[in-house]
N, C-alpha and C positions, 0 to 999 in steps of 0.2 A: 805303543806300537806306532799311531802315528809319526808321534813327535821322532822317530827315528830315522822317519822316514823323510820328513822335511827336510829334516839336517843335512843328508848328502844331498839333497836338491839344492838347495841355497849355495851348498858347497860347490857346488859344480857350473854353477855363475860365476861368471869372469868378467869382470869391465875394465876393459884399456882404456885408459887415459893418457893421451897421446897429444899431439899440436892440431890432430885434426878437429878436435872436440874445441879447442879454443879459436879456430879458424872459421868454424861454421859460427859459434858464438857471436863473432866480430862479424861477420856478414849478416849473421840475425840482427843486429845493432845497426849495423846499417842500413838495414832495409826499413829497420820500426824507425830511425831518424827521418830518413829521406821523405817513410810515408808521412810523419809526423809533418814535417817542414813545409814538405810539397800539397799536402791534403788536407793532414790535423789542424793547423793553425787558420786556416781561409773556412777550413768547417767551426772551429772552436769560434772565431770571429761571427761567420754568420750567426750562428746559434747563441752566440750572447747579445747579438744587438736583433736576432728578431725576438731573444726574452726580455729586453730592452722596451723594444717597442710595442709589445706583447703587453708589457706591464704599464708604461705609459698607458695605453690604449686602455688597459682595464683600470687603472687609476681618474684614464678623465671619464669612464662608462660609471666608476661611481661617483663619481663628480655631479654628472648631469642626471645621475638618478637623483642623490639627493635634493640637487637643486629641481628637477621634475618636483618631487615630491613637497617639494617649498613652494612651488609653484601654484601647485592644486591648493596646499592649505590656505594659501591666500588668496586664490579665486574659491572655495568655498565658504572663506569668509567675504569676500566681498559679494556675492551672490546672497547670502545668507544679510547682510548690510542690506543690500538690495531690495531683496523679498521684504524685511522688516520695516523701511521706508517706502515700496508699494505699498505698504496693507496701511501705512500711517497715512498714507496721502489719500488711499481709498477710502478711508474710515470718513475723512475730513471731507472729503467730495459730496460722500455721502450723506454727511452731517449738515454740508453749507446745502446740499438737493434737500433733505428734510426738512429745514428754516427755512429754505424758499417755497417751497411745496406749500410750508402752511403758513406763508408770508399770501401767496396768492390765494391759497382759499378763504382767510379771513377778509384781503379786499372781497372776495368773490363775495363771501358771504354779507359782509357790508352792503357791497351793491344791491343786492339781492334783498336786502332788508330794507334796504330806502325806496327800491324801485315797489315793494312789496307793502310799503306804507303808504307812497303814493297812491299805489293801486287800491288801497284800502280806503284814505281819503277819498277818492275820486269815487269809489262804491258809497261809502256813506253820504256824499253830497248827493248821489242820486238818488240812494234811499232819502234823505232829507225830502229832495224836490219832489220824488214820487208822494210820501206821508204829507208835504204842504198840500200836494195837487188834490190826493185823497179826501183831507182835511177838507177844502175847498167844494168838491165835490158832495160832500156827506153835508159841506154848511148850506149848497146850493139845494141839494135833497131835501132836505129837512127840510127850509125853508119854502120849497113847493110843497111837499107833505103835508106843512102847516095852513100854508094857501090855499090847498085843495080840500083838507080837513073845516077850513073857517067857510069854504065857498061850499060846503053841503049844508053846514051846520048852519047858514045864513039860507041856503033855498030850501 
């Protein structure tokens, strides 16, 4: 039932094909040249050389990333050089401060041991002169003792 109905629809379209339809053609053609010529080409132009420059620009952005990134790895090595040659020199700083440290306390200690002998000499020469003086004293004693002792024993 449809399909019956179709049929005389379709039928009853009619398309003239006339010089008009090749008229309008030709001025359709000339209008998409003219726009073409006059517009297309200064647009196709810009738009290839800003993808151009577009792509240059994004060719040297990873240019200088890369080389950024070359950049860092050799300042974190030479930082890293750095640090490992500080702590070599502080080690050694610290090493020649501990040799001198106990460079000076052994003079000290020297010093201190001679000044400390002296001083010990100089003590036992007086104990000496003190025990002579003693000594002297106890021979002086006595010998009154003995004096005094013979001078009752005679009255």
């Amino acid at each position: 039932m449809t399909s019956s109905i179709l049929i005389p629809l379709f039928a009853s379209v009619s398309i003239d094909l006339d010089i008009t339809v090749a008229l309008q053609f030709v001025n359709f053609a000339i209008v998409v040249a003219a726009v073409y010529f006059l517009i297309g080409k200064q647009y196709l132009k810009v738009r290839e050389e800003r993808v151009e420059a577009t792509s240059g620009s994004r060719e040297d952005a990873d240019e200088m990333q890369e080389r950024s990134e070359q950049l860092r790895e050799e300042l974190d090595d030479k930082m890293a050089s750095a640090r490992r040659d500080a702590t070599e020199v502080r080690e050694s700083l610290r090493g020649q401060g501990v040799a001198e440290q106990e460079d000076i306390i052994g003079e000290v200690r020297a010093e201190l041991s001679e000044k400390l002998e002296a001083e010990r000499l100089k003590i036992q020469a007086k104990v000496d002169a003190a025990e002579a003086e003693l000594d002297n004293r106890a021979q002086e004693l006595a010998e009154l003792m003995v004096a005094k002792v013979v001078a009752r024993k005679a009255a």
